[in-house]
Every structure is written in C-alpha cells, then in structure tokens.
Residue, then its C-alpha position, 0 to 999 in steps of 0.5 A: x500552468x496545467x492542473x490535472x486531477x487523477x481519480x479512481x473508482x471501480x474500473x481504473x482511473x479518470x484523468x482531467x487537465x484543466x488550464x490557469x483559467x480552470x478551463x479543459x485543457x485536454x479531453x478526458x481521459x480514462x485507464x483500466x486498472x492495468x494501465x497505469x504506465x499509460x496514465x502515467x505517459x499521458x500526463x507526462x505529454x503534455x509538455x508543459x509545467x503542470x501540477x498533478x493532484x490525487x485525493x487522500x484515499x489515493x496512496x498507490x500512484x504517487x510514487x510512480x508519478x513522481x518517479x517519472x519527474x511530475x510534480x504530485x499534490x494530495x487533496x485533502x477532504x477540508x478542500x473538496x466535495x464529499x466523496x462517494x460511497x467508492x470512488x475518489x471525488x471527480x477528477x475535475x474537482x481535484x484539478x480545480x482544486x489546484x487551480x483555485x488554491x494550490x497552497x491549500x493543497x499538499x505536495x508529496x515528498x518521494x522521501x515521504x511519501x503520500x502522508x507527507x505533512x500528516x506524519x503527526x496524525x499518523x502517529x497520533x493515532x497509532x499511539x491512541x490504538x495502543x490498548x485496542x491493538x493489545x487486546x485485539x492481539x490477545x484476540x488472536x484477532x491482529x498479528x504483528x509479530x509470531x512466537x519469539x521462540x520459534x525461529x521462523x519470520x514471514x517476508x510480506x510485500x505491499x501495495x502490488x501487483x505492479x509489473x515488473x517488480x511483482x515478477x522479479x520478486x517472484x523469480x527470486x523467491x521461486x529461486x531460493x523455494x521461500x514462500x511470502x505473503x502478498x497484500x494486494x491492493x483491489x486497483x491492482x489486483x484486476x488489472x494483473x490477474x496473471x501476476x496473483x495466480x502466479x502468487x498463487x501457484x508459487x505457494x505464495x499467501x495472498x491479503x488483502x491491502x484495501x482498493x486504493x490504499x487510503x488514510x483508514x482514519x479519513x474513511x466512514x464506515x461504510x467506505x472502509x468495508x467497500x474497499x475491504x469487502x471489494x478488494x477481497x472480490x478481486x483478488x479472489x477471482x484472480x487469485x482463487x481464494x478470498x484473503x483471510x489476512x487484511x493490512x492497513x495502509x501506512x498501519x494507519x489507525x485509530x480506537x474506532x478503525x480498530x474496532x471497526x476492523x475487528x468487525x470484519x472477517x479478515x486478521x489484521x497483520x502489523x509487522x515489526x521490521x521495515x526498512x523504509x524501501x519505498x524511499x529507495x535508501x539503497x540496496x544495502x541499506x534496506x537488506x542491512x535494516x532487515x537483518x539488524x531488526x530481524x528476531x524470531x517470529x518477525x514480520x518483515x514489510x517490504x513493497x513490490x508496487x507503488x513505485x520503483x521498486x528494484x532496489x527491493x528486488x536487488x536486496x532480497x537476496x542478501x536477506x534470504x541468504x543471511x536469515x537463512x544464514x542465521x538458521x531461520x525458516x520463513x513462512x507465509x504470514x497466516x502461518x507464524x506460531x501465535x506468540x505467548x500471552x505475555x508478549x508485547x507489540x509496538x508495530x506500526 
C-alpha cells in the first residue's frame, strides 16, 4: 500500500508518496496552479493500491481525484501538525498521517464530497449564524436572495476556473447573451488567467471563493483574510478588477466567521437554490430542481470546477430556456434589487 499526501500553497500543489514502511516511495513532486490534470495522472501512475490524502482546507481536488478512480482521505487538524499562516501542512505529514493511522483519517464519499462525516458541524454552524446572517443582511452586508417582487435571478458557479468545463459554460452563456457570476477560487484563478479574462469580456461578474476552499470554521483569522485578501490579488490581475463579492465555501460559517467577514471589504452571497450538481444527479435532475426552486430574485448555485462538470453544462440550457420561458431576466449577482426589509433568508 502507497500513502500520498497532496499539499498546496502559493504556487500549486506539492505531491509526496510514501511506502507502508513510511519510507519515500517516489521523489516529490510539484504542479503549478494550472497543472492539476498533471497531478492527478501522476498519482494515478503508480500502478499500485494507494491512499491519497488532502488537509481539510483543501476542498478543490477531491472531486477530481476520485473522479479519475483514487481512493481520497481528508486529514483533519486533531491528526496533523499546526498549518501555517498559508499553506497546507506538508505533504509528507499528510501522507504520514495515513500511514500511521488511516481510521483516524476520513474517506471522502463523491456523493458527499469534501465534508463527509462533518455534515453535522456543517449544519451546526449554519443554524447558530442565524441572527448574525440576519442582521448582516439588514446590513446590506450579505446577499442571499434579491428583491422577491422583481423577476430577475442571477445564475452563479463555483470553485472554477477548471477547463473545459469554465469554457463550455461560457459557450452556452454567450449563445443565449445571459450574464453570470463567477466565484473563483485564488489556486485556480493563476493558473487560467485566459479563462477570467474571457469572464471578463463576456460581460460576466467575477468573486471571490477563497484560495483553496476551506472549512472557514477551522481557520484563524489571519488564515481567513490570507486567503480572501490572496484570492482577491489573482483574480484581479487575471481578470482586471478586485471582486467585490466574497462566498463562503460549503456556506460554511459561524457567529465569529460572520462577524470576521463582515470586517472585510467584499459582500458575502449565500444562494436560495442548489441542485446539488456536484454529486452528478443527472442533467435533468439538476435542471429539473433549478426550475421547481426558482423564485424572483433567486440566487441559483451551480459549479464549473472541482470535478466533472458536464452535466451542469448539458443542463444550463434547459434552465435558461425555462427561466426564460417564465418571463425572468437574469443578472450578475451584484446586480439583484435589494430585497425589502421584512424578507427573510434560510440560505445555506
């Protein structure tokens, strides 16, 4: 059995494979931030049963991992050494700490994604923010949904840019001249600065979606400004302009992230509709729950990156079409009327 251990910081990611002896099973080696179809054929060539592990505040490779059939395992902090200030621990500590105890470790379910087994702090969280949302939302300082009498909706999409998926959403957005909003993740966002400036010239709105999409709740507050405040540097220089929008990964958060991200300059954006496209439920089913959800000024959550993403592709026609069937206009994100004071928000 092969342990390997996939780090990232600034530059890209960091792959170290060690044997059941904990001893270096392969030389290390390194990716740039647009290189992940590289990393991900490197660890699948080693042709022989192996365990790949990533830290928690690594939630952009997983899909893509197990997507190409690799067994994936999330290291949490209790079973590694303390991070740094950016950065994952090292990837030898990652794949040590598989090799040294892998039931202490998690392994990631493609039908649940990077938060498997921690649904339950997820939601936790979630439902103790409940008055800090609100009143931030009276703030004008969190959007989750837009004026309810307007028929408008924004169509939003994570965790990219990830070719060819980001491309093939924009061929279908361009085709039907409907605008979006685009929340990047910093690892990405440098590694495909052609696929921002085409955002970019599309007409397309760009946020902000963290550098390596962490679990917020696990971060200090100097690791969650670093990776606002880096993610905001790239995608401004390969898209032009800094993000004024921020959105949490998983929507995770509680009381103190809240109030920590209120700090910053971006708006956060929640959403009130999500078919769940990362778990692949079908084409039809993804457009089919966009369309029974949908309500004027909704805040529709798909994804171009952090996996396969063509069934998202193959649905978005089906959901302009029947938005616009219904009379709706869409409209980037930073764009939805306010809503009135007396509406309420539940958004994840």
């Amino acid at each position: 059995m092969l342990y390997s251990g996939v780090a990232w910081g600034a530059d890209g990611y960091t792959v170290d494979v060690l044997d059941e002896a904990g001893r270096p099973a392969r030389p290390t080696a390194r990716f740039g931030r647009g290189r992940i179809d590289d990393l991900v054929r490197h660890l699948g060539a080693t042709g022989d049963a192996q365990v790949t592990v990533v830290d928690s505040t690594n939630g952009i490779l997983d899909g893509r991992l197990m997507a190409a059939g690799l067994t994936v395992y999330r290291a949490d902090p209790p079973v590694l050494p303390p991070r740094p200030a950016f950065g994952s621990v090292p990837a030898t500590e990652l794949a040590r700490a598989a090799q040294r105890d892998l039931a202490a470790l998690t392994r990631l379910d493609p039908r649940r994604g990077t938060q498997t087994g921690r649904e339950h702090d997820l939601e936790t969280g979630i439902a103790a923010s409940a008055d800090a949302l609100g009143a931030l939302t009276a703030a004008g300082r969190v959007l989750s949904h837009g004026d309810r009498d307007r028929p408008e909706v924004a169509l939003t999409f994570d965790d990219g840019p990830q070719p060819p998926y980001t491309g093939r959403v924009l061929d279908v957005l361009e085709r039907y001249g409907v605008p979006a909003t685009f929340f990047c993740v910093g690892l990405h966002a440098g590694g495909h600065p052609d696929e921002l400036a085409r955002m970019r010239e599309q007409g397309h709105e760009l946020g902000n979606h963290t550098w390596s999409h962490p679990f917020l709740p696990e971060l200090t507050r100097a690791q969650l400004v670093a990776q606002v405040e880096r993610t905001a540097e790239a995608v401004e220089r390969a898209g032009g302009s800094v993000p004024t929008l921020f959105r949490p990964p998983y929507g995770s958060r509680t009381p103190q992230v809240m109030r920590w991200l209120s700090e910053l300059e971006p708006r956060v954006v929640l959403w009130d509709v999500e078919p769940f496209d990362w778990a692949m439920p079908g084409a039809e089913t993804i457009a089919r729950i966009v369309l029974d959800q949908t309500r004027p000024g909704s805040v529709i959550l798909l994804h171009d990156g952090g996996g396969d993403r063509s069934q998202t592709v193959d649905a978005l026609p089906a959901v302009i079409e029947g938005l616009l069937g219904r009379g709706y206009r869409f409209v980037p994100a930073g764009r939805l009327a306010t809503p009135t004071p007396s509406a309420t928000t539940s958004a994840r």
